[in-house]
Structure formats: C-alpha cells, structure tokens
C-alpha positions in Angstrom: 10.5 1.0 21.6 9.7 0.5 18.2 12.0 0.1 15.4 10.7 0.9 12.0 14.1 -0.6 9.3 11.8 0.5 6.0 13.8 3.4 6.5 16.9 2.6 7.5 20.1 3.9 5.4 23.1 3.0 7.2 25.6 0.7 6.2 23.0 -2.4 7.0 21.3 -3.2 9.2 7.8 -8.9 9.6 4.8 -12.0 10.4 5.7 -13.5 14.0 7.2 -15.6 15.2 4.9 -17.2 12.3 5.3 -20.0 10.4 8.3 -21.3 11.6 10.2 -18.4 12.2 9.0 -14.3 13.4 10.7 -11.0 12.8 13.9 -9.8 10.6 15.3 -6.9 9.4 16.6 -4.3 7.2 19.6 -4.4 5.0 21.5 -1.6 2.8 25.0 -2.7 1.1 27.8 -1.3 1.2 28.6 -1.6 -2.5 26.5 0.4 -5.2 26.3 -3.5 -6.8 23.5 -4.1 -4.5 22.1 -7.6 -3.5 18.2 -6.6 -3.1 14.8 -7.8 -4.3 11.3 -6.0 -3.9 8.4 -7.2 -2.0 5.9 -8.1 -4.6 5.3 -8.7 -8.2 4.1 -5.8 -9.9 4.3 -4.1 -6.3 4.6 -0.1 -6.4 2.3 0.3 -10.4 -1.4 0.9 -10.6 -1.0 -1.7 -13.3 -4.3 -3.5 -12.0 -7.8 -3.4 -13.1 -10.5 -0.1 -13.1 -14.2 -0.7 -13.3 -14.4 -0.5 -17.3 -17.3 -2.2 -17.4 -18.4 -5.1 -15.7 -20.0 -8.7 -17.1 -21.5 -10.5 -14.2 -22.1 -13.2 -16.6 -18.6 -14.3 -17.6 -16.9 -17.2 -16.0 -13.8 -16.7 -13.9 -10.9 -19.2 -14.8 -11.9 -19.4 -18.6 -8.9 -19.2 -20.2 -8.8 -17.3 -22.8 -5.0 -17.2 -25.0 -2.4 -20.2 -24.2 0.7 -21.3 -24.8 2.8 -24.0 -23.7 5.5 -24.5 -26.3 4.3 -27.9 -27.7 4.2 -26.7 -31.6 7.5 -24.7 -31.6 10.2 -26.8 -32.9 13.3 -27.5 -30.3 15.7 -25.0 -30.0 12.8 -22.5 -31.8 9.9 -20.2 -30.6 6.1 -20.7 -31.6 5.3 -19.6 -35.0 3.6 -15.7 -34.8 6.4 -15.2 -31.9 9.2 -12.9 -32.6 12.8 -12.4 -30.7 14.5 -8.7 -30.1 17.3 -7.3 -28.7 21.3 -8.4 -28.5 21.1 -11.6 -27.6 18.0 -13.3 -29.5 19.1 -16.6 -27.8 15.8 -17.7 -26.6 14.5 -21.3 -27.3 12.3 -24.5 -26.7 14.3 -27.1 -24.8 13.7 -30.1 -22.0 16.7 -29.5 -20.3 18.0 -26.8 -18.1 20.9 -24.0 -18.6 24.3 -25.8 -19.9 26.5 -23.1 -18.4 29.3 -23.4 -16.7 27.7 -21.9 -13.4 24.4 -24.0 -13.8 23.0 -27.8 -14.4 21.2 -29.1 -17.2 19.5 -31.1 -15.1 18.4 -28.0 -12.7 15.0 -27.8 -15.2 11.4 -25.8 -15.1 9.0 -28.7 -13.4 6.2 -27.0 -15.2 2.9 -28.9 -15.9 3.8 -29.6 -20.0 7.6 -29.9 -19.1 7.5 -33.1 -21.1 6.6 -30.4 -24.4 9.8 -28.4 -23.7 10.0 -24.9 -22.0 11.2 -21.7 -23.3 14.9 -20.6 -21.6 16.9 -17.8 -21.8 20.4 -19.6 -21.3 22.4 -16.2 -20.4 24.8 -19.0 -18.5 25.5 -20.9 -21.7 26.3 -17.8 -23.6 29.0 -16.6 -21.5 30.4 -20.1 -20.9 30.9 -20.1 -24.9 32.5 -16.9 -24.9 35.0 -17.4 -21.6 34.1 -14.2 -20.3 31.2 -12.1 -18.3 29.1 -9.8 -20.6 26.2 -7.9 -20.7 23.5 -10.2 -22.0 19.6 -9.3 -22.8 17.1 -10.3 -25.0 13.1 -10.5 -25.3 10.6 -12.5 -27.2 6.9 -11.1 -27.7 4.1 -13.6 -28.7 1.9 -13.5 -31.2 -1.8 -11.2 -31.6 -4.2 -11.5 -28.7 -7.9 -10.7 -29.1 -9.3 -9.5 -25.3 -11.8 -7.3 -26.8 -14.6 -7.0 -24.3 -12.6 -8.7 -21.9 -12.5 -5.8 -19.0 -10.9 -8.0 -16.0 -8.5 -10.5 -16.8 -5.1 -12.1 -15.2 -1.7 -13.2 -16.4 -0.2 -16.4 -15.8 2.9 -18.7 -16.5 5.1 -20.9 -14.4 9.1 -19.8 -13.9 12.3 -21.3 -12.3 15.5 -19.3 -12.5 19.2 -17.7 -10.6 20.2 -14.4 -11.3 23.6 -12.5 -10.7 24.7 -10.0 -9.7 23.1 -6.4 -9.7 19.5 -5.7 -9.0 19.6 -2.7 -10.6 20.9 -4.2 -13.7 19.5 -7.7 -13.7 15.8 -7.9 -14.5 13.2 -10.5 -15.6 10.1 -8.3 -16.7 6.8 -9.5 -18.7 5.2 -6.9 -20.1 2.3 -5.9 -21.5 1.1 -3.7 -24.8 -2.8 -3.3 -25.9 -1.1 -1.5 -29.2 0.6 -4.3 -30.7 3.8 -3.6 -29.3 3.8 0.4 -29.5 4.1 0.7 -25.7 4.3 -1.6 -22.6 3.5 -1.6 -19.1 6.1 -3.7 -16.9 5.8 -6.3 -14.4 8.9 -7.3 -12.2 8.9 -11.3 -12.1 12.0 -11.9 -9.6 10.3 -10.4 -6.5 10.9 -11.3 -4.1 13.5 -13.7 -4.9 17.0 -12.5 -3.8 20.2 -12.5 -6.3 22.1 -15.8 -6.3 18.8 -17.7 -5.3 16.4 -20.0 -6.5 12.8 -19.8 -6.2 10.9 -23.0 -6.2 10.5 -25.4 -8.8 8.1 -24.7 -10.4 7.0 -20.9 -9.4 3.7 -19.7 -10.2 3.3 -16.1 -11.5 0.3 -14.1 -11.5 -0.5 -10.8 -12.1 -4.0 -8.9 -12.9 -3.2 -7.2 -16.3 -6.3 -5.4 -17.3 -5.0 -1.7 -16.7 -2.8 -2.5 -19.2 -5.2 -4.6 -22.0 -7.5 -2.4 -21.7 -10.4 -4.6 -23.7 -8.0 -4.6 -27.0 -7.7 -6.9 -29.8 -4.3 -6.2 -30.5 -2.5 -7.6 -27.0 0.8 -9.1 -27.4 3.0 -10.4 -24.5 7.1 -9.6 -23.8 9.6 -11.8 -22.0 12.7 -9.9 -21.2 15.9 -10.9 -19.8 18.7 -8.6 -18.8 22.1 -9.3 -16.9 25.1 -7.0 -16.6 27.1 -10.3 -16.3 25.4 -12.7 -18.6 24.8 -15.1 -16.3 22.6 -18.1 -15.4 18.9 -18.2 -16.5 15.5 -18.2 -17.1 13.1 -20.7 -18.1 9.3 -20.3 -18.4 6.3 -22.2 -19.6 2.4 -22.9 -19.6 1.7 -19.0 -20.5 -2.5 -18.5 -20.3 -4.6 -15.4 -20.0 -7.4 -15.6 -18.4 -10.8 -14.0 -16.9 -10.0 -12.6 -13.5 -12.6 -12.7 -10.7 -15.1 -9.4 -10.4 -14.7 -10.6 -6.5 -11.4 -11.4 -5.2 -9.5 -9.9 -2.4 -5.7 -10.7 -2.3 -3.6 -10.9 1.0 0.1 -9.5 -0.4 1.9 -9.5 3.1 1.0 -10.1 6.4 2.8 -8.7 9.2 3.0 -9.0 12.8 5.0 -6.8 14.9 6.7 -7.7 18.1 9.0 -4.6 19.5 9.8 -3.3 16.0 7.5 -2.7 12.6 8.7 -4.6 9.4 11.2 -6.5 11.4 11.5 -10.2 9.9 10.3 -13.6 10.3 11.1 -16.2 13.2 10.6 -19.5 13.6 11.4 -19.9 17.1 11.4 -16.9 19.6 12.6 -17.3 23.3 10.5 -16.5 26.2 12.9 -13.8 27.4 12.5 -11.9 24.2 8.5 -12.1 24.2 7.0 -8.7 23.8 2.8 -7.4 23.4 2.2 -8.5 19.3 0.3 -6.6 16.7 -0.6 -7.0 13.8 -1.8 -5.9 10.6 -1.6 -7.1 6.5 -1.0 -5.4 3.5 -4.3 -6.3 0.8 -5.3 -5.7 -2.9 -8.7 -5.9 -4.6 -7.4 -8.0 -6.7 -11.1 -8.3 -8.7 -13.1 -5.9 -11.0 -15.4 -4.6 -8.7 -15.6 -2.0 -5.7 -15.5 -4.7 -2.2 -17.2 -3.3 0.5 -16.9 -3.5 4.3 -13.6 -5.3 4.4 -12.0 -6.4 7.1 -9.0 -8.7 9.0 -10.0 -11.1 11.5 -6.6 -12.9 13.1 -7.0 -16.0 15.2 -4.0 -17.3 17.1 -4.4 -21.5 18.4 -2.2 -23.6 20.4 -4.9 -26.5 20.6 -7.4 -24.0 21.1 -8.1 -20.3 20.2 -6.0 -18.0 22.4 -6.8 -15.2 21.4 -9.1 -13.4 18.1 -9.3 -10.1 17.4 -10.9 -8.1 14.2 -9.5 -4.7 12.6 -11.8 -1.8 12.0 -13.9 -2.0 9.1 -13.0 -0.4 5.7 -16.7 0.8 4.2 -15.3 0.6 0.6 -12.2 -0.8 -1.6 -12.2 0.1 -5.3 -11.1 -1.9 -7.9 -7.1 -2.3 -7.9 -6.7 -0.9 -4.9 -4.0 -1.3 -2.2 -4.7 -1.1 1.3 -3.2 -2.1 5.1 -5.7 -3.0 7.7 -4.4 -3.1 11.3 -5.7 -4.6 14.8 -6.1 -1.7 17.2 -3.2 -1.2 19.4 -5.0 -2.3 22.4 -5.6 -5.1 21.0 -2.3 -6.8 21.1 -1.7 -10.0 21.7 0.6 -10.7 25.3 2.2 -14.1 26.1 3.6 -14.2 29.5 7.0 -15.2 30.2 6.6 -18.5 31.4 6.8 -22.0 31.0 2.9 -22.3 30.0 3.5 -19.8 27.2 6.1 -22.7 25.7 5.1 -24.3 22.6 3.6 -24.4 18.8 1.3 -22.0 17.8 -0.9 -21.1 14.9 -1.8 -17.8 13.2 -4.6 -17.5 10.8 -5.0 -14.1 9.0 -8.2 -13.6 7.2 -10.0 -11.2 5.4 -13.5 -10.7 4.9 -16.3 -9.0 2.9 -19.7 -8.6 1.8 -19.4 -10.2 -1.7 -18.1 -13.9 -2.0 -15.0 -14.3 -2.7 -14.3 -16.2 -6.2 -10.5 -16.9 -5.2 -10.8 -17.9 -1.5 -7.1 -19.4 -1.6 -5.0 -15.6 -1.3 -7.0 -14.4 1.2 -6.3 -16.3 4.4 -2.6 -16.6 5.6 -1.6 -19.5 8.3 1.4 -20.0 9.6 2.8 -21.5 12.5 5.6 -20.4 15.2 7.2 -21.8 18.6 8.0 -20.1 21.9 11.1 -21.9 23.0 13.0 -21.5 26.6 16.6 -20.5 25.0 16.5 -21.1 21.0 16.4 -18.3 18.7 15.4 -19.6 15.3 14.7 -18.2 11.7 14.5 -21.5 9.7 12.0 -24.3 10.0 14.4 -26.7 10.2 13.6 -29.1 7.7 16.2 -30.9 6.0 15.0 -32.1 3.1 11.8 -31.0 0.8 11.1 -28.8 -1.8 11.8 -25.3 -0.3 15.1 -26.4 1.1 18.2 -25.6 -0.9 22.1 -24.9 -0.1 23.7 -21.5 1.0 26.8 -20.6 1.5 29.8 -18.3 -0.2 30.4 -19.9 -2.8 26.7 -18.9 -4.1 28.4 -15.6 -4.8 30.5 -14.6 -7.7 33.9 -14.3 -6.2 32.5 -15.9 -3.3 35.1 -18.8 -2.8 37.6 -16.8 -0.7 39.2 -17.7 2.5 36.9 -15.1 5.0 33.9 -14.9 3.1 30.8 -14.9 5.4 26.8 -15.7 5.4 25.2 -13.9 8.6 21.9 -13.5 9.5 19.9 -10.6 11.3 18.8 -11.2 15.0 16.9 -8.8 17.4 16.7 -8.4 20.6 13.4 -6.5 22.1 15.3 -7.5 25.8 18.2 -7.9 27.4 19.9 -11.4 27.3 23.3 -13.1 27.1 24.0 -15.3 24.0 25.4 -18.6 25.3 25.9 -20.6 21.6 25.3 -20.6 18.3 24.7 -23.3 16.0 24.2 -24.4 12.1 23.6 -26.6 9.7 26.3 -28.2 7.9 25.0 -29.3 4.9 26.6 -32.7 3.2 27.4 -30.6 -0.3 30.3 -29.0 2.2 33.8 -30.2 1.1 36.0 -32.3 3.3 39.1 -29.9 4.5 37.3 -27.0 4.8 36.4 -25.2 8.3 34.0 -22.0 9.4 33.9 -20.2 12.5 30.8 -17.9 13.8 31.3 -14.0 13.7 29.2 -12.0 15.8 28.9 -8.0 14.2 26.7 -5.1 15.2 24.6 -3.5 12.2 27.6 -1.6 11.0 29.0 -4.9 10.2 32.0 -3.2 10.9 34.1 -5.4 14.0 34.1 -8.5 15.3 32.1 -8.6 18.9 32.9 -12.0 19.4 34.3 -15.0 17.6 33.9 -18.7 18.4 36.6 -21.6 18.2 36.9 -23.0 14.7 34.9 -26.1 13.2 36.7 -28.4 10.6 35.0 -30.6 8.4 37.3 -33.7 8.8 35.5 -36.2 7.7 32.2 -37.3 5.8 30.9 -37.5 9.7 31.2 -34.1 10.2 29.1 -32.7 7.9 24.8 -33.1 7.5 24.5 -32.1 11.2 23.9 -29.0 13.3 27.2 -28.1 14.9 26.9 -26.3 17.9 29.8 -23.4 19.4 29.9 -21.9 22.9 29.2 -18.4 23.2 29.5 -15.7 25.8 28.2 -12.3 24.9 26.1 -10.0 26.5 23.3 -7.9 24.6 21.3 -5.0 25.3 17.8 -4.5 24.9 16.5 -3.0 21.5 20.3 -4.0 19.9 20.4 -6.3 16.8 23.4 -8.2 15.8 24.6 -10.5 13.0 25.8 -13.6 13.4 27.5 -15.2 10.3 29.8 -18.3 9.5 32.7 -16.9 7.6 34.6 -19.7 6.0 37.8 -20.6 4.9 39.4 -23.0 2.5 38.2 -20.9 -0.6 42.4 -20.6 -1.7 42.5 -24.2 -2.0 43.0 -25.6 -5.2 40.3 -26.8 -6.4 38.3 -24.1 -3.6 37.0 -26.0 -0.8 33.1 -24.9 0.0 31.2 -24.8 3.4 27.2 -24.5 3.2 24.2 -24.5 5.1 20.9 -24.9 4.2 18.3 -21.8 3.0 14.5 -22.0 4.4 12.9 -21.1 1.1 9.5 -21.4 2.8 10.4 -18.0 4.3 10.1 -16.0 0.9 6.9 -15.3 0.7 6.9 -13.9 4.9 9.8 -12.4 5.2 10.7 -8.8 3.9 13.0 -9.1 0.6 15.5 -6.6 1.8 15.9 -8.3 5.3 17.7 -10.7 7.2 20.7 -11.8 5.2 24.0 -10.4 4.3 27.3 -12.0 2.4 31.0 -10.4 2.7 33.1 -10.8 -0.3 36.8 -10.1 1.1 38.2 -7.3 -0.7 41.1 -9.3 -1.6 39.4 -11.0 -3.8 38.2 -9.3 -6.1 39.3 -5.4 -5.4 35.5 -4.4 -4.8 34.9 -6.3 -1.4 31.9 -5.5 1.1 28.6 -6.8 2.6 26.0 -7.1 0.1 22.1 -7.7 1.2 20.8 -11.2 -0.3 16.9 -10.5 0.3 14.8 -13.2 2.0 16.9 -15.9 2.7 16.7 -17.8 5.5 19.9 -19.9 6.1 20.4 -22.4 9.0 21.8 -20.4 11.6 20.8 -20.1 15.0 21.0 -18.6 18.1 21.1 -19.8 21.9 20.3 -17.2 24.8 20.1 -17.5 28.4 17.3 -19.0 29.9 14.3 -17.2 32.0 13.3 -20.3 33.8 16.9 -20.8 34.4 20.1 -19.5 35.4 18.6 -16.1 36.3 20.9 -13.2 37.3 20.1 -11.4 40.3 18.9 -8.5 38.4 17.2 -7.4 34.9 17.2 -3.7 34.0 15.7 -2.7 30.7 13.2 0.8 30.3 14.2 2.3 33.3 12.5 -0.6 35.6 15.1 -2.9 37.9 14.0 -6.4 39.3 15.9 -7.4 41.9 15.5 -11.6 42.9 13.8 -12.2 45.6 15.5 -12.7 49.0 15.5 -14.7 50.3 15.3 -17.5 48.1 14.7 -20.1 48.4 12.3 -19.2 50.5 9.4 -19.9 52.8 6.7 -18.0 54.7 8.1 -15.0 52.9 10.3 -12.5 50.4 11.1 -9.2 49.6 11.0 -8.4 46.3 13.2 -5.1 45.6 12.9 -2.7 42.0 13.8 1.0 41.4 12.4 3.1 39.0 14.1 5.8 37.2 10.5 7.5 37.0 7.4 7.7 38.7 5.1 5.2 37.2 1.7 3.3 37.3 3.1 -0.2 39.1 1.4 -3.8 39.2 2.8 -7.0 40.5 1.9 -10.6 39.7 2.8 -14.5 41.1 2.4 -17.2 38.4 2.8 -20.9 38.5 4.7 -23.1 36.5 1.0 -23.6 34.0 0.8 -19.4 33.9 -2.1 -19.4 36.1 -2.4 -15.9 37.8 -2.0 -16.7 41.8 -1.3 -13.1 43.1 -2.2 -9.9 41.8 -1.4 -6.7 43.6 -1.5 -2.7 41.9 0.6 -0.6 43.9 -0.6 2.8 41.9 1.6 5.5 40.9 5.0 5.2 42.6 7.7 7.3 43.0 11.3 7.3 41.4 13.4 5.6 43.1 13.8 2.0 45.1 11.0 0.0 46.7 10.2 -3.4 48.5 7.6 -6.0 48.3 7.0 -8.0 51.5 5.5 -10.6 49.8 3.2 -13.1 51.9 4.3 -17.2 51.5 1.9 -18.7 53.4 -0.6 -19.1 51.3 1.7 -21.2 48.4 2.7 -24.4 48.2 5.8 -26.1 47.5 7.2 -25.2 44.0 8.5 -22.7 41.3 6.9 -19.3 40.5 7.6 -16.6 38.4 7.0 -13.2 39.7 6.4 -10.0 37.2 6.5 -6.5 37.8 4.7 -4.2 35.2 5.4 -0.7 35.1 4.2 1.8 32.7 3.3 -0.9 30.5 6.8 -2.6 30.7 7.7 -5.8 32.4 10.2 -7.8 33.9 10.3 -11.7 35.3 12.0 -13.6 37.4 11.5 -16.8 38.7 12.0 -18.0 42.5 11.4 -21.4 44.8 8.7 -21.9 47.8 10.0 -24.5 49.9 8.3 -26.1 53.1 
C-alpha cells in the first residue's frame, strides 16, 4: 500500500533507512501560525541559469565580487552598502545576538569570524523594548560588474533561530541586474524548521545567473522579517563567483519503503522491512545542456548487495529540475531474518557524458541499520556538531505544564510496541518529570500513556530512559509518540529536553516528522504545530520477529499460522488462508538467510490451506519460514529438534 503524505491535509499527520535513520512523514498544524520549512533553497523559481552564451575558457571557482566585513567599522556596514526598511539595525559585530531569548556567545563560526560578521539582532531589539513586534530590515551592497559573466553562483556563510510564523518570518537574499529596480528572491531558511538552529557555520549557495543576467549594475539584498521580532541572523564571507558550465546537483534523494516521501530512519526493525525503491530529485546546476544522465545506487554491508541503474535521460538543459527513478522491479528486498541484521551503506550517484567540475553534490552516502526490535530516527550521537537540545521550552509559550515533542513513526506491518525510550539531555532541570504519549495522526487522544519519569537528581538526567509499553498497531497505521512534560508552572519554569539529530536536515522532508503541542491554557491559541526536520531522541521498541512470535500474523489478506507442531522433528504443517485466490510461494531459511527450501504452489484458492512440510532433510536449529502471496509476505520462525 503506498502512502504518498505530499498531499496530505488533515490535521497532521523519505531516503531509507539511510544514514542513520529511513522514512518520516507529513505534518499540517492545526493553527494558521504554522511551524513549516520548504525543501530547498531557491526550490519552486526558475531562478537558475539559461544558455546565454557560453565561455569554455573561463575558470570555475574564480571569484569574482567579495565581501567579508573586514573594512566596515563595528557596529557599521561596508562603505557603498546601504540599509532600508523599519528597522535599519543591521551591523558588524564578533559577538552573537544579546537578546533576551539568545547568547552572545551563540556566534557565526565563519571563516573571517575574527573580522566581525554582519547580524541582524531582531532579539536585541525587542529585549530593549519589553515587548514582541514586528521587526524587518534589509541591507543591499554596493555596484557589481558581471558583465559577460553568463553563469555564475552566490555564496556566503549563515547561522541563525527564527520564531514563530513561516509565513511571516523570512530570511531572503535577493538579487537585481537593474541596480535595485527589481529583485528576484531566494529563501535562505530552508530547510531549517522555526525554533531551530542550523549548523555553525551554514554554507549557502545558490546559482544566480537568471537573475544577473551578464549586467554591470548587480547589487545584492539581505532581508530580515519577523512578525515577533525575535532572535537573529548573522552572515559573513559574501563572494560571487563563476559557476561550472558542467555540474549536476543531487537536491534530495529518496528511498521509498511502503510509502513515497515518508521520512528518514536510522534504525528500522526486521518486522517492518518492506521491497525499497528509490529515486532522487537533480538540477543541472551548470551552464550547459548535460546529456545522458543517469542514477546509479549501490547498497554495501561489507560488500555490494545489490546495484541497480535508472533509465537514461538523453538530455538535461541548463537549470533544469528533474527526478530519476530505479524501475519498480528493481527494488531492493531484505529478508526478514537474522542475516539481514546490521549496518548498511547507500551510495546515490549520478552520471553523465561531460565531467563534472563540482563532483562533491552529486553523490549522496548514507548509512542505515536493520535492527531485531529498535525503531530509530536519530543517530544517536551525543555530542558533535549537528547535535543540539529539543524540547518545549524551544517554543514561545512553550514552558507549560503538558506541552509535548513527538515524533512521526510508520508502520508498513503489523507489530506491538513493547517500550519507548529517550534521551534526557543534562540541560534538563532537576524537579521536572515527562511521560510518553502515544496519538494517532489526528493527534487528537491519548492511545496509550506510560508511567511518569522524574528527574530527581543530576543522575537522572544525560541517559536514555526507557518506559514499558503495550500497544498493538496495525499495518499501514502511523502514530506519534511524544514526551509531554511538566514542571513548566514552576517558578522559575522547570525544562525537560532531548537531543535534535541535526544531521537529518538535509534527508529528511522539512514538513515531516515532528510536531510540538502548546496547551491552550497557555497562551489562548493552543494546538500542534509542525517543526520541519527535526529529529529529536525518541525511540521506539517493537516486538521481535526472531522472538516472541504470536501464533499468527495477518496483514493484506494473507494468514500465517506457526507451525505445528513445534518444536518439531521429522515434520510440520504449516496452515495460511487467503482472502483471495493468489499466486503462492513458500520458502525455509536459516539463521545466515541462506535459501534451504523453495516450493511454488501456483494459483490457490481463497480460503485455508496446509503445508506438510518434510523435516528430514534439516538439521538441528532455528528457521524462518515465509509465505509470499501476490507479492506479499509473511515470516515466522520455528525449531528442528533431533
């Protein structure tokens, strides 16, 4: 059954189990204030280049226009720079926002930090006047020559938060080729959520010869613009330079389990392993037309297990946005057993006629586990550079007894949740407690709710904690599990956090896995809010394939029955029903996955059947047994004694 969520506009509801995660999912608030970020920079504009003319001669990399700040005075802007707008409050400085809500010591780790950055310090603003307001401002640089410059990039390193309103909230550079007459816009949050950092520092690139055009009158525009005022942005180390005539970008790969789009996981049970596809979203990122492109995709645990190549696309112009896919038949199948445990790597890569000049963005790797019983989104790494804090208290009006962080899990089979853990982080206050909440996509009851976990001492907190669970889901059902917290009406608020896989951002769909609940009483406006690509420290544990099996498994109208009897000996009997006639197969593996038995018993009828399955021929041990019909299957394990 598969699930597209692109689409999905109820209340709230991609890459593989890759890189340390596989698959999440879509997300639409219930507020209008809506908590959601876009895919890509520039993402949804044909602001990228056409063939105006091409030099073969000139050098990618040559940079052409700079800036980073060194000659503008602190507190100032470079000389031939101008400010506009309400708030003309931007300005060189070495230290980060002094807001109330921020740290001067959270600073852009640019390359030329020790020469100052640029900020806009909405934070520092509405500190100074006690209150939230609407804050925005721009700065424009000074005169840029790109005559007979047809192809050229964009570039500056960025750290910032934002709050509270994507609609409302905006960091855009843009670009004018008329001295400021017009501009074209590029989004530079994407796909960073609301209340979230990016990494320290972020590098921003964007191809802006659509918009240049070859002129000698190009100026740049920094905008900032918050419905609350608050926080920041701080940028530095601004360059144009020539872009690549040969350069094929990889924007987002994706790889597809039971649903399209779904999400990112780093850990994925056996019971939930379903046939893989996959497919990646490119751009011709360079100045000329790339021909006979296509996406090779290599999958290793040690060695190659499997490598497959898309169709070939004869031509891609200039600028162009494209998806190339692996034919459906040419998914990739891990069996569910105990051989199929373990690491393993995916390598997406694309390839063309030309040489690429910019090698780096076209080849994705990342790597994902097959676990027995963990679920897993986060990497879980504690420290490092893409590892930061989530919790409530993130939020605005996010320090109230109730509020909750939760996190999208789906379920291609049925299984039975048996615990859930997470990450306390040590930034968690002493006195305050969290239990976990289990909702349905409506977000609307609790299914379940575990006991409660109190941070007593400074011994319960930097650890996973780890509550029992008992709850039974069905397959092709996704559920959120969230830690709602309490001690927000202490005085001063107490805080519980976990940690936030930052890694994930540039995997996992913007508008996907996470959601926050402010309590209405709170601030009169309550309700789940999406918070984009964030991958916080919460996982699931599900029963077990290889252990603790029921005695049956139902799921796409195939039954399988266990065997009986079992233990057993010289032989079973193997019962299933079908609730239509289809094309059945039936398989024996060992514990390593090797294929022992292998019988097609053609089209069968609806109804219930038997397998006399023959013991005589197999050793002492554990096997798994599968039964395939109509492309669907089902496992279960049994014991060969003596």
């Amino acid at each position: 059954m598969k699930k597209n969520y692109l689409n999905y506009v109820s209340l709230l509801t991609f890459a593989i189990a890759m890189a340390n995660t596989m698959w999440a999912q879509r997300v639409k608030p219930v507020s209008s204030t809506e908590f959601s970020t876009t895919l890509q920079a520039g993402s949804g504009n044909s602001n990228l280049p056409t063939p105006s003319g091409s030099s073969q001669d000139r050098a990618y990399g040559t940079v052409i226009w700079s800036q980073d700040f060194a000659s503008a005075a602190t507190g100032g802007i470079p000389s031939g720079w101008t400010q506009t707008g309400p708030n003309q409050v931007w300005k060189k400085t070495f230290e980060g926002s002094s807001g109330a809500f921020s740290s001067k010591t959270a600073t852009l780790n640019s390359t030329t930090k020790a020469n100052g950055v640029l900020i806009f310090d909405a934070d520092s603003v509405r500190t100074k006047n006690g209150t939230n307001l609407a804050l925005s401002g721009q700065v424009i640089s000074d005169q840029i020559n790109l005559t007979g410059k047809p192809n050229v990039k964009l570039q500056f390193q960025q750290y910032f938060r934002l709050c509270c309103n994507t609609s409302t909230t905006t960091i855009t550079v843009s670009v004018s080729n008329n001295g400021g007459t017009t501009w074209v816009d590029f989004d530079c949050r994407a796909p960073v959520a609301i209340n979230n950092f990016p990494t320290n520092p972020q590098l921003y690139e964007v191809n802006i010869s659509n918009a240049t055009q070859s002129s000698n009158n190009v100026k740049v525009k920094f905008s900032f613009a918050s419905e609350s005022g608050t926080y920041f942005w701080q940028i530095d180390d601004v360059k144009i330079f020539e872009g690549p005539n040969n350069d094929i970008k990889m924007e987002t790969p994706f790889v597809d389990f039971d649903y399209d789009d779904g999400g990112y996981y780093t850990q994925t049970p056996l019971s939930q392993l379903v046939p893989i596809g996959f497919r990646a979203a490119i751009l011709n990122d360079g100045g000329l037309v790339q021909k006979n492109v296509k996406l090779k995709v290599d999958v290793s645990k040690g060695a190659s297990v499997y490598n497959k190549t898309s169709t070939v696309l004869a031509t891609l112009a200039a600028g162009v946005r494209d998806t190339l896919v692996i034919a459906t038949a040419n998914t990739f199948t891990l069996t569910p057993v105990a051989a199929s445990l373990g690491t393993y790597t995916t390598t997406f890569t694309f390839m063309a006629d030309s040489v690429d000049q910019n090698p780096s963005n076209n080849q994705f790797t990342r790597s994902f586990a097959v676990s027995d019983t963990v679920y897993a989104r986060d990497n879980g790494l504690i420290t490092g550079s893409t590892v930061t804090t989530l919790g409530p208290r993130n939020y605005i009006n996010g320090r109230a007894d109730g509020a909750v962080i939760a996190s999208m899990y789906e379920f291609p089979k049925a299984t039975k949740i048996t615990s859930v853990s997470a990450y306390v982080a040590s930034t968690s206050d002493i006195g305050a407690d969290f239990e976990f909440v289990l909702y349905d996509t409506s977000l609307a009851v609790d299914l379940a709710v575990s006991s409660k976990y109190t941070i007593a001492t400074a011994a319960d907190k930097g650890i996973w904690v780890t509550k029992q669970f008992n709850y039974s889901v069905l397959a092709g059902q996704s559920l959120y599990i969230g830690m709602r917290c309490n001690g927000g009406s202490s005085t001063p608020p107490l805080s519980v956090y976990t940690l936030n896989d930052l890694s994930k951002i540039d995997v996992q769909r913007a508008n996907g896995s996470t959601v926050f609940y402010l309590p209405l009483a709170n601030s009169g406006a309550g309700g789940w809010f999406n918070v984009g690509a964030s991958s916080p420290y919460i996982r699931l544990g599900i029963s077990s394939i290889l252990t603790g099996i029921d005695e049956y498994e139902a799921q796409n109208g195939l039954t399988l029955y266990q065997n009986i009897p079992n233990p057993a000996s010289s032989s079973t009997v193997i019962k299933y029903n079908l609730e239509k006639n289809s094309e059945v197969k039936f398989s024996v593996y060992d514990l390593t996955g090797r294929k022992l038995f292998d019988k097609n018993e053609g089209n069968v009828m609806v109804g219930e059947h038997n397998i006399n399955l023959d013991l005589t021929t197999f050793s002492k041990g554990v096997y798994f047994y599968t039964l395939t019909a109509n492309g669907h299957s089902l496992t279960k394990k049994m014991v060969i004694t003596e």
